[in-house]
C-alpha positions as CSV (number, residue, x, y, z in Angstrom):
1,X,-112.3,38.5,-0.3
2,X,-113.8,35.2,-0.3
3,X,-116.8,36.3,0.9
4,X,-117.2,38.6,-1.7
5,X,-116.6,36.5,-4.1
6,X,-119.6,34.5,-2.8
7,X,-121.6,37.6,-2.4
8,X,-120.7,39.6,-6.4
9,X,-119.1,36.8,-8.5
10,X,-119.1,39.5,-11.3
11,X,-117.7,42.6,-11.4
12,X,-119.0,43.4,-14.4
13,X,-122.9,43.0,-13.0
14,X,-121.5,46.1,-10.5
15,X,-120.7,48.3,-14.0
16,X,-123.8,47.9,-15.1
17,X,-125.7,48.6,-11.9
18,X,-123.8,51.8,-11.8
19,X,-124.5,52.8,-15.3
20,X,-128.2,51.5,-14.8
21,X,-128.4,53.5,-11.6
22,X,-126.4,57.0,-12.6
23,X,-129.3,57.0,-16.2
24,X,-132.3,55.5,-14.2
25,X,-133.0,53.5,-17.3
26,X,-131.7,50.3,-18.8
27,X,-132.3,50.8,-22.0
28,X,-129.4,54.1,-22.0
29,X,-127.7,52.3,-20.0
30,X,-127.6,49.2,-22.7
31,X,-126.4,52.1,-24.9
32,X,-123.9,53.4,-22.8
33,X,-122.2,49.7,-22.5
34,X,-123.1,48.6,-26.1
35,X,-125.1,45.8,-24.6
36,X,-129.3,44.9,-25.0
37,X,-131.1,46.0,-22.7
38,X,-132.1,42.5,-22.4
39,X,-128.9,41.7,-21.3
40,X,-128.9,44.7,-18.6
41,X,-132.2,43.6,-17.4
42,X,-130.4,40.0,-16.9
43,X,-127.4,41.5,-15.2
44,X,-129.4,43.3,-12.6
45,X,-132.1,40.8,-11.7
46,X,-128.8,38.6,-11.2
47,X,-127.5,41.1,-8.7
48,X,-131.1,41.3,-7.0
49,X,-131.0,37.9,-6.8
50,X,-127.5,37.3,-4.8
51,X,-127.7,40.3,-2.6
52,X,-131.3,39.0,-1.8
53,X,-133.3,42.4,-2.3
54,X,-134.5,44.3,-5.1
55,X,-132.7,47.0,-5.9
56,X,-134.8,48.9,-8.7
57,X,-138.7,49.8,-8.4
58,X,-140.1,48.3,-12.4
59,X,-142.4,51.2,-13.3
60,X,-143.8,51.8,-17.1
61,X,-141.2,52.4,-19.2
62,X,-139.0,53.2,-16.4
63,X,-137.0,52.3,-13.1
64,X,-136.4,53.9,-9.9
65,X,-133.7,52.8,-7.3
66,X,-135.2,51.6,-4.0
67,X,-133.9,52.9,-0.9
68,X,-130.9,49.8,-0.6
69,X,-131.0,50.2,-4.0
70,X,-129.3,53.7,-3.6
71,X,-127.5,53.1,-0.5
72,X,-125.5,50.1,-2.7
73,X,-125.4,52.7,-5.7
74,X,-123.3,55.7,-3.8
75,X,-121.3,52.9,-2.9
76,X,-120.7,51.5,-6.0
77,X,-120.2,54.6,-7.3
78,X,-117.7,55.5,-4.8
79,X,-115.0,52.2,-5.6
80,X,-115.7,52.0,-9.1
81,X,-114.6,55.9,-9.3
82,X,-111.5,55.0,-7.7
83,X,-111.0,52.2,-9.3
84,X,-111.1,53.6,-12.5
85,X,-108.5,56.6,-11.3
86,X,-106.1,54.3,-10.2
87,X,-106.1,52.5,-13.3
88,X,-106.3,56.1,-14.9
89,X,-102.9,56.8,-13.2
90,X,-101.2,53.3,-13.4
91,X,-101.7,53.6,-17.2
92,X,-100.5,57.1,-17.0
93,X,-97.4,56.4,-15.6
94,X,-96.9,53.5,-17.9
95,X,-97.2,56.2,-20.8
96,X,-95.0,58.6,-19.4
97,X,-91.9,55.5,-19.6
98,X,-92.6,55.2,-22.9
99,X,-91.0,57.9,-25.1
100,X,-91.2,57.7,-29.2
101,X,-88.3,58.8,-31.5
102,X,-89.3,59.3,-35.1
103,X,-86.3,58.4,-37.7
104,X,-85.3,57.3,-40.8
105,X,-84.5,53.6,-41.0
106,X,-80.6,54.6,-41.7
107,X,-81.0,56.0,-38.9
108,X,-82.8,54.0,-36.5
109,X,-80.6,50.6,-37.7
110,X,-77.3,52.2,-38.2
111,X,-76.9,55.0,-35.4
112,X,-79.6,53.8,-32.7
113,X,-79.5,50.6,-32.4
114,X,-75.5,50.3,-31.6
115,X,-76.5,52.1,-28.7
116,X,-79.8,50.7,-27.6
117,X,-77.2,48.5,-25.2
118,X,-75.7,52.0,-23.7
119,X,-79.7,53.3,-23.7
120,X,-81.0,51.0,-21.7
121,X,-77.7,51.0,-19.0
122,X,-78.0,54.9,-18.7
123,X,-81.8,54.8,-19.2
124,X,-82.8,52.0,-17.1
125,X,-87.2,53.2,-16.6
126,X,-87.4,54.4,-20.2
127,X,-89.0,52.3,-22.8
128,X,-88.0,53.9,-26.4
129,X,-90.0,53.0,-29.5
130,X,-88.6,54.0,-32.8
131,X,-90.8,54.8,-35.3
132,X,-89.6,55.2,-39.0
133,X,-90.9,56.4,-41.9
134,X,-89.8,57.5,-45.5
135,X,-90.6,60.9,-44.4
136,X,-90.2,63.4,-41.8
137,X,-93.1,63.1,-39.3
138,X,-95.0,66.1,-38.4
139,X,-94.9,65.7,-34.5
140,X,-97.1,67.7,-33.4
141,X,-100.0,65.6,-35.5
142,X,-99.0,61.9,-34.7
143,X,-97.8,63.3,-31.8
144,X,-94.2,62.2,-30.9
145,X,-92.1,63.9,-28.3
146,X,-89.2,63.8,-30.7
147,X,-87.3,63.2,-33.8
148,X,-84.2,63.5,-36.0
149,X,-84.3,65.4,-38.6
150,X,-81.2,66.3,-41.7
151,X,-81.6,69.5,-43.1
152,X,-81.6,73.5,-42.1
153,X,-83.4,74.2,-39.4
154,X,-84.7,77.5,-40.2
155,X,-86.8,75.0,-42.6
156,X,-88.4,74.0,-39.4
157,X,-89.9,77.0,-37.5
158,X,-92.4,75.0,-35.5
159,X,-89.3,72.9,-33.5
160,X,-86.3,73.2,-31.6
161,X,-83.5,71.7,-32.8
162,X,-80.3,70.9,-31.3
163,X,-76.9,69.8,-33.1
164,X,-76.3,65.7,-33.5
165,X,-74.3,65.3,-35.6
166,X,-72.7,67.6,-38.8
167,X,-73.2,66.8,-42.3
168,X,-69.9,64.8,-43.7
169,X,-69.8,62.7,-46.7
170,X,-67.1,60.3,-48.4
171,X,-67.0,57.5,-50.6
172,X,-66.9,54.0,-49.2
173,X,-66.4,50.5,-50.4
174,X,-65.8,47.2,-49.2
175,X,-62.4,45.7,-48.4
176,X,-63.8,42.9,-51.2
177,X,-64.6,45.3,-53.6
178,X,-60.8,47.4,-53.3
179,X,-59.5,43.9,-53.8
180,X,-61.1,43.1,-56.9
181,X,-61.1,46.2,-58.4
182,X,-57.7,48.2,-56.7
183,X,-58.3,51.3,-54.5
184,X,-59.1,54.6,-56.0
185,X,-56.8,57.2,-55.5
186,X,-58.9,60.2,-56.4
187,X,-62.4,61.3,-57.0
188,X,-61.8,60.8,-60.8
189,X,-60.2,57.0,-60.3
190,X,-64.5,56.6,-58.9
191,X,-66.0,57.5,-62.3
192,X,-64.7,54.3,-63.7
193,X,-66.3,52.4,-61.1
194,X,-69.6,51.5,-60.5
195,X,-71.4,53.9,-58.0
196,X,-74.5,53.0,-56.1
197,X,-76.9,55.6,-55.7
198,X,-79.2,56.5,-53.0
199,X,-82.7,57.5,-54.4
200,X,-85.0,58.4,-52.1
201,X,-89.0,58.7,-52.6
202,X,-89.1,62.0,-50.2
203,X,-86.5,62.8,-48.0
204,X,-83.8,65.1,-50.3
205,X,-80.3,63.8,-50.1
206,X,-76.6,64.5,-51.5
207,X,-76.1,62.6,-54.6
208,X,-73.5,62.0,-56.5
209,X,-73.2,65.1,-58.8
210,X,-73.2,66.9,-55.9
211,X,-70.4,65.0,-54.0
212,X,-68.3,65.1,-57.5
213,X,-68.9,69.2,-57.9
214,X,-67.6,69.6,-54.7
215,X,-64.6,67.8,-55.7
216,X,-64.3,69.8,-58.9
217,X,-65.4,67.5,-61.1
218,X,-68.6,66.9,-63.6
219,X,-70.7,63.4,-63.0
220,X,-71.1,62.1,-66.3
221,X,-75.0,61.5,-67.6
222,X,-74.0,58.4,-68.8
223,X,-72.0,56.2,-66.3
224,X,-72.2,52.7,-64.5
225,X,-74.4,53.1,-62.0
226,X,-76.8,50.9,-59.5
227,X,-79.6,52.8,-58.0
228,X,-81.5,51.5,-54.5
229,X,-84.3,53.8,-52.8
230,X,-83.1,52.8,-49.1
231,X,-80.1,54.0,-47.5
232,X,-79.6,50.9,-45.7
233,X,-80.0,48.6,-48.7
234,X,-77.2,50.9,-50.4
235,X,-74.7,50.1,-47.8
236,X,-75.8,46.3,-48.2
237,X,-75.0,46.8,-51.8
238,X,-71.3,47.9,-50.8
239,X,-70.9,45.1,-48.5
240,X,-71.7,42.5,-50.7
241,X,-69.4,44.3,-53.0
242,X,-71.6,45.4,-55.9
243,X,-70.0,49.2,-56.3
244,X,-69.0,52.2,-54.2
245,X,-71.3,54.6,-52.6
246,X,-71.8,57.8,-50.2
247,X,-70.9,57.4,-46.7
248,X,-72.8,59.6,-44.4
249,X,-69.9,60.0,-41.5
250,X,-72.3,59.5,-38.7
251,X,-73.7,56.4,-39.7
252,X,-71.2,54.3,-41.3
253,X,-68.0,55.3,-38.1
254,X,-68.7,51.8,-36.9
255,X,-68.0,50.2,-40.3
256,X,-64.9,52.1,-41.0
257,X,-63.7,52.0,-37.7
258,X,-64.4,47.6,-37.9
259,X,-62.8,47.9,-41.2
260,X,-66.1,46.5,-43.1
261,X,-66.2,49.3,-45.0
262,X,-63.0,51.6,-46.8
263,X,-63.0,55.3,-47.2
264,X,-62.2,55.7,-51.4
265,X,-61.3,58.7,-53.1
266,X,-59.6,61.0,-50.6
267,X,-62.2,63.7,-51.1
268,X,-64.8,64.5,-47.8
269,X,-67.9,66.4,-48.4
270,X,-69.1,68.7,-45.5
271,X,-71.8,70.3,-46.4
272,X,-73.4,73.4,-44.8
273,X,-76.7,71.0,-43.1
274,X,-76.5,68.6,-40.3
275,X,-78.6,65.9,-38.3
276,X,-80.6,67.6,-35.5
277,X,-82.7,66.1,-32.5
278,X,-85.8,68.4,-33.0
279,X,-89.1,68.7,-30.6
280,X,-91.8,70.5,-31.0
281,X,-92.4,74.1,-29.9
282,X,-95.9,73.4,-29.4
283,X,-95.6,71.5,-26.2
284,X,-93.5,71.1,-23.4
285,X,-91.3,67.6,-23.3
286,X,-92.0,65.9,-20.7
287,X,-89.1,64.5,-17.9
288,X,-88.6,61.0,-19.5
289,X,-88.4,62.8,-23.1
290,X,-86.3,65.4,-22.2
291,X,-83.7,62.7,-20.5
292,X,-84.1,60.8,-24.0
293,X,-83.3,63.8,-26.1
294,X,-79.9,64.4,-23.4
295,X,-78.8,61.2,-24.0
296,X,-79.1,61.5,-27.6
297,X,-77.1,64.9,-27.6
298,X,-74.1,63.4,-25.3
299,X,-73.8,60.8,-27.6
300,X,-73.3,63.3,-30.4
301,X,-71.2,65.5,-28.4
302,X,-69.0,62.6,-27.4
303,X,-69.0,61.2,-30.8
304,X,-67.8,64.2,-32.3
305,X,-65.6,65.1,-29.6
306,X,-63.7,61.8,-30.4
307,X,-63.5,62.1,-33.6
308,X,-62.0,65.7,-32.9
309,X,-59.1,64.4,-31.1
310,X,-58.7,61.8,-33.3
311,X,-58.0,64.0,-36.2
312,X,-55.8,66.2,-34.0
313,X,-53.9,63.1,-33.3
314,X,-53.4,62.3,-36.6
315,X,-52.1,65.5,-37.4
316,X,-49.6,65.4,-34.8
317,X,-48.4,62.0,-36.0
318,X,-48.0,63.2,-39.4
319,X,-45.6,65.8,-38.5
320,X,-43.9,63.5,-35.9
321,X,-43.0,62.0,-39.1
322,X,-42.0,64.8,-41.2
């Protein structure tokens, strides 16, 4: 290799022989590599000048390679051509261990990266990127293998979509807040409380009208109320114990189950919609995606199966004690 070195100190001078070569002109060549065709000219007579022979005939307006000149060509040809596919493949294969998931920021912060710890253990040759965004993605034109999506999915007809997690709902508040202000007993013990409200820009979301119909109750126009546009800086709000505010069950488990955060209220919303893993039915996933989106669906499965047993436990406590 040292004597290569001595012979071609640039590889790039072999690119543009090639390109030089392949258009029998420098001047499309120059076009071809966004150089001058000054600068072509230079890189060739360079070349010329450390394998000792000329390897173009100078006619007007015009070059021909000489006979060395197009044995060395075919050659050149011939490496940089595999060159260039084994990069082709290497960078390939580097894509292929990268696999996007488009979220919300909830989400991504609060379900996801708990788990990025378990992901990587189970996951070891998968890179995942996250990609959020106030609104659902359309994967097909960014295009991302997959994403989470809330909602119906006979809204989605363009994607398969596969259960995460279902759609349950409670009032929350912080162990700081109960203990300033007591602990509400009922959904109608919240309306004298000040409820923080989640008001997105795009994404459609249960409010709290909603969560008090289903309780039987009317949400008064006029009532204390803090209003933040990011899910995540709602359930900051109700840490730093400035009100009470929804709990999507999937996302806030670890908080209740830490005790940072307090079911209120004693009334659950679970609404007909739930939180699916969805791909598109445009394309086939490919293997390192379609172990991401398995991995995603266990953890659901498992998560809800726990939470299953937990309630069936609960209920055989309670008539333990009866």
């Amino acid at each position: 290799m040292e004597t290569l070195r001595r012979l071609l100190p640039s590889a790039s001078s072999l690119i543009v022989f090639e390109a030089a070569g392949r258009h029998q002109n420098f001047t499309r060549a120059a076009h071809e590599l966004a150089m001058s065709q000054a600068a072509v000219s230079y890189a060739i007579r360079g070349l010329e000048e450390q394998l000792g022979v000329p390897l173009f005939h100078r006619v007007h307006r015009a070059v021909q390679l000489t006979e060395a000149g197009e044995k060395f060509h075919a050659d050149v040809s011939l490496g940089l051509a595999r060159i260039q596919k084994s990069a082709e493949d290497i960078r390939a294969k580097r894509r292929e261990t990268n696999v996007t998931l488009a979220a919300s920021t909830a989400f991504a912060s609060m379900w996801m990266l708990p788990r990025l710890n378990r992901l990587r253990e189970d996951l070891p040759d998968i890179d995942l990127r996250i990609q959020t965004s106030v609104r659902d993605l359309d994967l097909d034109e960014e295009p991302i293998p997959l994403g989470v999506r809330g909602g119906n999915p006979a809204n989605w007809p363009r994607y398969h979509a596969a259960l995460l997690a279902p759609e349950v709902i409670t009032a929350v508040a912080s162990p700081a807040f109960i203990e300033a202000h007591g602990m509400p007993q009922t959904p109608s013990d919240l309306l004298g409380h000040r409820l923080i409200h989640l008001e997105e820009p795009v994404r459609q979301a249960c409010d709290w009208p909603e969560w008090f119909a289903s309780a039987g109750l009317t949400y008064p126009a006029r009532s204390r109320r803090l209003a933040i546009n990011d899910y995540v800086l709602v359930l900051q709000a109700v840490l730093a114990g400035e009100g009470i505010a929804l709990g999507w069950q999937h996302l806030i488990e670890r908080q209740v189950k830490s005790g940072a955060l307090v079911p209120v209220g004693h009334h659950v919303l679970a609404t007909d919609l739930a939180f699916y893993v969805v791909w598109p039915r445009s394309r086939e996933l490919n293997q390192q995606a379609r172990r991401v989106r398995d991995w995603l669906l266990a953890e659901g499965r498992s998560e809800r199966d726990e939470r299953a047993a937990s309630a069936a436990q609960s209920v055989a406590d309670a008539a333990a004690g009866s």
